[in-house]
C-alpha positions as CSV (number, residue, x, y, z in Angstrom):
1,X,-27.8,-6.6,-19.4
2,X,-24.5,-4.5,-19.3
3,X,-24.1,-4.8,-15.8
4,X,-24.8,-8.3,-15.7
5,X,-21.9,-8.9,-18.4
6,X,-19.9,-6.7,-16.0
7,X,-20.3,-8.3,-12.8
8,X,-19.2,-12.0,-14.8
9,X,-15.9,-10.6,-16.1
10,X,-15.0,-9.4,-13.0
11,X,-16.1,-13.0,-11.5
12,X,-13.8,-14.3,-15.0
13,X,-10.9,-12.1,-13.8
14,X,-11.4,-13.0,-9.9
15,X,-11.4,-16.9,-10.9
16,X,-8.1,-17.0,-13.1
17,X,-6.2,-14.8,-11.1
18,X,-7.1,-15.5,-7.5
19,X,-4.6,-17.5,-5.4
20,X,-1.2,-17.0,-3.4
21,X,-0.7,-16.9,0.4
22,X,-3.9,-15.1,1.6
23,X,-6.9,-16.4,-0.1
24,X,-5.3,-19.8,-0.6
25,X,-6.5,-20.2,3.0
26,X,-10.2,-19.2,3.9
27,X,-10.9,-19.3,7.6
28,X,-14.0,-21.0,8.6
29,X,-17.1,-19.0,8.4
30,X,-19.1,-18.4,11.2
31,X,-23.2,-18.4,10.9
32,X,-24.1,-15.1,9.4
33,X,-26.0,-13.6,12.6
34,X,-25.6,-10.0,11.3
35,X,-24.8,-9.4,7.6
36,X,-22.8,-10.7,5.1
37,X,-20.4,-8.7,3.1
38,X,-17.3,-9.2,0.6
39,X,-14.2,-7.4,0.5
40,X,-11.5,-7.8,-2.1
41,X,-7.8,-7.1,-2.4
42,X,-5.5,-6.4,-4.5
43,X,-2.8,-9.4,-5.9
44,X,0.2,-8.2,-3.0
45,X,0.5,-9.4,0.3
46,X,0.2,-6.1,2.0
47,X,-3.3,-6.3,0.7
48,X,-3.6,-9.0,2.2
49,X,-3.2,-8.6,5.3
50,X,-5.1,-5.9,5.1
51,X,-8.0,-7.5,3.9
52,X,-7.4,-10.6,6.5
53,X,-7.5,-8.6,9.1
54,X,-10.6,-6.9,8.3
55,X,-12.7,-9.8,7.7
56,X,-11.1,-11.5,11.5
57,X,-12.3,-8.2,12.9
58,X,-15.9,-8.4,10.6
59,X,-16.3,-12.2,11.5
60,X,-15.5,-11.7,14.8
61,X,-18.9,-9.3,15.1
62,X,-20.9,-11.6,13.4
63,X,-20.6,-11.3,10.0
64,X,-20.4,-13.9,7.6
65,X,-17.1,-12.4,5.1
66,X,-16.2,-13.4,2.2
67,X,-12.7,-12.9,0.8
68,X,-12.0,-11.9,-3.4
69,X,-8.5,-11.1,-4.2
70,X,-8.0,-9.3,-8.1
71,X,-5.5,-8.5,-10.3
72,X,-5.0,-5.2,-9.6
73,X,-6.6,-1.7,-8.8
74,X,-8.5,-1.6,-11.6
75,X,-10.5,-5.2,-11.2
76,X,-11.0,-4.6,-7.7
77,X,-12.5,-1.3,-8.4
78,X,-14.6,-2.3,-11.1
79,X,-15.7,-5.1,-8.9
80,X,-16.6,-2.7,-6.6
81,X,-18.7,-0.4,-8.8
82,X,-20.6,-3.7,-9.9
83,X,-21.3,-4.2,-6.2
84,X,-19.2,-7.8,-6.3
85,X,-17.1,-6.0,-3.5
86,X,-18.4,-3.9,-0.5
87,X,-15.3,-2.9,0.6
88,X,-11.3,-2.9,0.3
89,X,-8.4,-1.0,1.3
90,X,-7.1,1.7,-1.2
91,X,-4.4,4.4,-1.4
92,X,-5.1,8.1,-1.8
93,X,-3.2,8.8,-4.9
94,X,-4.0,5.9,-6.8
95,X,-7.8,7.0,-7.0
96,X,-6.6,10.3,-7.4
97,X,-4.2,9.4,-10.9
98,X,-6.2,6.3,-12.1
99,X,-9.6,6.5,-10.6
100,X,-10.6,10.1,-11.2
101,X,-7.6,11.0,-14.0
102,X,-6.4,13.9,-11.9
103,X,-2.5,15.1,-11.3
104,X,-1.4,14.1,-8.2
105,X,-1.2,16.0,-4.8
106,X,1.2,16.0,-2.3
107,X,-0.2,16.9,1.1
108,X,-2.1,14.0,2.8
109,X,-5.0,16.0,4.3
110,X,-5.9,17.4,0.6
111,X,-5.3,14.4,-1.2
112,X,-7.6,12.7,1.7
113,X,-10.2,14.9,1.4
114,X,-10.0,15.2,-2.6
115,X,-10.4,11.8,-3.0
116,X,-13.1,11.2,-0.4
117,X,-15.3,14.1,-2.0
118,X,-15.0,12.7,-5.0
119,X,-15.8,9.3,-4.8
120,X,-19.1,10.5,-2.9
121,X,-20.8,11.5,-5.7
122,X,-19.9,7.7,-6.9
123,X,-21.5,6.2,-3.5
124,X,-18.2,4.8,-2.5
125,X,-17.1,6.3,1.0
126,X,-13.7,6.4,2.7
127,X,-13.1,5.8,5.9
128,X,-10.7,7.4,8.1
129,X,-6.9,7.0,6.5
130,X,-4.3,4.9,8.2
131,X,-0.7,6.0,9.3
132,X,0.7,3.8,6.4
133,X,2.1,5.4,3.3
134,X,2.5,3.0,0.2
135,X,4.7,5.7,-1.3
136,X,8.1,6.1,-3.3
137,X,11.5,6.5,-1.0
138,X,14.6,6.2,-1.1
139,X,16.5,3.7,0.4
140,X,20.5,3.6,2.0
141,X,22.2,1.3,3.3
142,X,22.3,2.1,7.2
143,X,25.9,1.8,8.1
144,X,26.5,4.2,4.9
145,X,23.7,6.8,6.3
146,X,25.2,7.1,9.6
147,X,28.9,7.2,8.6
148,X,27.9,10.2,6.4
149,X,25.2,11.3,8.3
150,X,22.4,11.3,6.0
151,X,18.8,10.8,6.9
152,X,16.8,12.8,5.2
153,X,16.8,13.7,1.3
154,X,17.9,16.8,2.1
155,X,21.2,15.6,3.4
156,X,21.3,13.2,0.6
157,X,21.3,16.2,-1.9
158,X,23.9,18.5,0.0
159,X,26.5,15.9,-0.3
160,X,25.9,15.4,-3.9
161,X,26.1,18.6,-4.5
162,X,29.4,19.4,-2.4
163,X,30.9,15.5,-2.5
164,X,33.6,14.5,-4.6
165,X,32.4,11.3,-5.2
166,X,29.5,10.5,-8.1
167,X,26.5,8.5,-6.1
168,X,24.8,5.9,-8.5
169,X,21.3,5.7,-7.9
170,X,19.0,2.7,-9.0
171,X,14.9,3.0,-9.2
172,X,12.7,1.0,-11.7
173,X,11.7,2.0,-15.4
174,X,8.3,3.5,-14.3
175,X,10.2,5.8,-12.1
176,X,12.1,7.1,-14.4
177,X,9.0,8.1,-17.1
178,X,6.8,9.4,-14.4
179,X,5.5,12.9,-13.8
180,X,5.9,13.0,-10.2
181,X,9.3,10.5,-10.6
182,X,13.2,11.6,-10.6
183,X,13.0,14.6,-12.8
184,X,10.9,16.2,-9.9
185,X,12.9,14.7,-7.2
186,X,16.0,16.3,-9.0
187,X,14.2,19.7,-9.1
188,X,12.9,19.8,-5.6
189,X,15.8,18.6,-3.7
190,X,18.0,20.8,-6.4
191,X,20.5,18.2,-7.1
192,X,21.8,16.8,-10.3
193,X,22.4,13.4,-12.1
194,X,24.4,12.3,-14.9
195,X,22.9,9.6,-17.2
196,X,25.8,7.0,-16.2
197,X,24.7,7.6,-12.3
198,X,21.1,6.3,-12.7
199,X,20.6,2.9,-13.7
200,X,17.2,0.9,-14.2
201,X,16.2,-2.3,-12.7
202,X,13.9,-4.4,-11.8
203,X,12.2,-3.6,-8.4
204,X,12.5,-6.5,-6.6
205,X,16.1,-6.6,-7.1
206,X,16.3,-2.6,-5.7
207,X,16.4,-3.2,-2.1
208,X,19.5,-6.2,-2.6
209,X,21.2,-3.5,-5.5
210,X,21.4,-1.2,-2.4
211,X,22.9,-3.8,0.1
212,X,25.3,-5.1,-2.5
213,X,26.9,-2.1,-2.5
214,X,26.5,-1.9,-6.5
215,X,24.4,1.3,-5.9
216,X,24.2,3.6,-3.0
217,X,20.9,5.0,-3.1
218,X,17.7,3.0,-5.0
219,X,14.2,4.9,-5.1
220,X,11.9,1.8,-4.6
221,X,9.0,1.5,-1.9
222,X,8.7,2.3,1.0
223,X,6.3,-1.2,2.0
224,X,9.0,-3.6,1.0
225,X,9.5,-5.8,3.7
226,X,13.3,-6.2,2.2
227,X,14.4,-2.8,3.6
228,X,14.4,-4.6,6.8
229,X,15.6,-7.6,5.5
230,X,18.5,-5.9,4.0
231,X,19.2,-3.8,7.1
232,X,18.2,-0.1,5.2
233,X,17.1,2.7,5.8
234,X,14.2,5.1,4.2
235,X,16.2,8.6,4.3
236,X,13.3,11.1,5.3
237,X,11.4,12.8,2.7
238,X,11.7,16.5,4.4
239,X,10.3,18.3,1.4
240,X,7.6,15.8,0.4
241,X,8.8,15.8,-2.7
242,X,6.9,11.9,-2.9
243,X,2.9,12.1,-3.4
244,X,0.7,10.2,-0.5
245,X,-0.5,6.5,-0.8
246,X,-2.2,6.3,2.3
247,X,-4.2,3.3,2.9
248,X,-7.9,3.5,4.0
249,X,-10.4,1.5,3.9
250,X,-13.3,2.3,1.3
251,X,-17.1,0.9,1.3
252,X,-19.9,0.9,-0.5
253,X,-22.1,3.8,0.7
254,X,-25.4,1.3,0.5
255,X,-23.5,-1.4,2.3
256,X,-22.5,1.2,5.0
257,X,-26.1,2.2,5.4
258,X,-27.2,-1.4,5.9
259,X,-24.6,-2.3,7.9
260,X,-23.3,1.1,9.8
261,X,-21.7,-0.8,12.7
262,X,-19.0,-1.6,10.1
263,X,-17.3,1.9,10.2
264,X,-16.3,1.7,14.0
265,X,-14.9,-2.1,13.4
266,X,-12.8,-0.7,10.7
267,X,-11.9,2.0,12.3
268,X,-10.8,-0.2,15.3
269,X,-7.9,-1.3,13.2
270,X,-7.1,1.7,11.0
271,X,-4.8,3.6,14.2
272,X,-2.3,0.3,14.0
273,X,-2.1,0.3,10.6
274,X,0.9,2.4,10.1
275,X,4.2,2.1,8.4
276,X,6.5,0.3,11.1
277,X,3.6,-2.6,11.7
278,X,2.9,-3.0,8.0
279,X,6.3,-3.9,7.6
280,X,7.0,-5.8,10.4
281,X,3.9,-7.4,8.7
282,X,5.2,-8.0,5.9
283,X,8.4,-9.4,6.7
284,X,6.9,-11.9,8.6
285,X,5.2,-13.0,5.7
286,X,7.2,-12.5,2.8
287,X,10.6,-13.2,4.4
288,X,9.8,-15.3,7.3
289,X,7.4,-17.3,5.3
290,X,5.2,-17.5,8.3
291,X,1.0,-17.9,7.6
292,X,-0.6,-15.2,7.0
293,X,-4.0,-15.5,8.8
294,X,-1.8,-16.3,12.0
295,X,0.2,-13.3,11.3
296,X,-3.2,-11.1,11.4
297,X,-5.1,-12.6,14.2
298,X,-1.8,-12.7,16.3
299,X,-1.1,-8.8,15.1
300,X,-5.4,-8.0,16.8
301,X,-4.9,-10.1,19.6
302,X,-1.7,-8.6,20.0
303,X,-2.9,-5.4,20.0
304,X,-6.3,-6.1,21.8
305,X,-8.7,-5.9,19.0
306,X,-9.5,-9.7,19.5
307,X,-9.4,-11.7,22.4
308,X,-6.7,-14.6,22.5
């Protein structure tokens, strides 16, 4: 009776808060000749495309897909442990901090295989990890990085450390109170900040901040399709001072074993997913205002994962 209640909350919370670009549009659905499976996303468009693109490739071998997007992590994961979703794309420290209440970690191949072994035991299995990191960076304008020649965070620091000149630095309020937010970034990168240097905003306002030339460094993220808008730059992060997000896709471990074809269609796509075509991806979408199940299916055909 529990799980019963379960899975209707979660078909509550899917109801009132599914819309915007993606799952305004469903594409039609082909006769079921192998399967049928649901994969949700979360409420921002490079879930998205992530899910579209998944469910082109799935309905392309035959399956019939249907599309859920949620709120957020935690409704698409509870969805998922109700079995209302076989599948979605998460990130490797998300599970890691909100799934499984563990500090974070900051190599990729631990946090990968942490996360993985973990959510085993839970019969939820994780495919092979993309190329794109949903991470914290920070973010210059270009013209500024090249006439002082900074591109990592390393160069970044020196010349705060040996400049004249006080650098104001912009991030959001979340940033500021987190564990693995500027204090660490400060002690890594052994640099230091007066209160009057660091202002907080909101982060959709970061990337523009940076641009304006009110601020010359904001610590925003790395998948906002405004850094290219803006013409920025993400300085390198040479002591990975930021902890992974890497996207993979993860599936229910019964769903896998009735459908095991799925893991090779998935991780078709999972080698272009990386940080340059996400957001290229992105921008069309969000800045371009261009469709976004076009966007996807042009992206496969483009890259020959489906025919034209």
């Amino acid at each position: 009776m529990r799980r019963l209640l379960l899975v209707i909350t979660v078909l509550f919370i899917l109801s009132a808060c599914q819309s915007g670009k993606d799952s305004r549009e469903q594409d039609p659905i082909a006769p079921a000749s192998r399967g049928e499976v649901t994969i949700g996303s979360k409420s921002i468009t490079e879930q998205y495309l992530l899910m579209k693109m998944s469910a082109l490739l799935l309905k392309d071998r035959g399956y019939k897909v249907n599309e859920m997007v949620f709120l957020d992590s935690q409704a698409v994961r509870t969805a998922m442990e109700a079995g209302v979703a076989d599948m979605y794309w998460e990130y490797t420290t998300t599970a890691r901090i909100y799934y499984h209440k563990k500090s974070s970690l900051y190599d990729p191949e631990q946090a990968y295989r942490e996360v993985s072994r973990t959510d085993a035991a839970k019969g939820i299995v994780w495919l092979s990890k993309s190329r794109f990191n949903s991470s914290w960076t920070l973010l210059m304008r270009k013209d500024i990085s090249e006439q002082l020649h900074i591109y990592r965070i390393s160069d970044l620091a020196e010349y705060i450390r040996t400049g004249n000149t006080k650098m104001k630095f912009a991030t959001n309020s979340e940033y500021l109170q987190r564990e693995d937010g500027l204090e660490r970034l400060k002690k890594i990168y052994d640099f230091s900040l007066s209160t009057d240097q660091v202002v907080a905003i909101e982060s959709d306002l970061l990337s523009q901040t940076v641009k304006d030339g009110r601020v010359d460094v904001a610590v925003g993220m790395g998948s906002d399709p405004r850094i290219k808008k803006n013409d920025l730059i993400i300085l390198e992060d040479d002591r990975k001072v930021f902890p992974p997000y890497d996207a993979a896709p993860v599936i229910l471990e019964q769903t896998m074993q009735r459908y095991p074809d799925i893991r090779e269609t998935l991780e078709s796509l999972t080698p272009y997913i990386t940080n340059d075509n996400m957001l290229d991806l992105m921008y069309r979408v969000d800045i371009l205002q261009k469709d976004i199940t076009k966007t996807s299916r042009d992206f496969l055909v483009k890259n020959k994962l489906l025919a034209p």
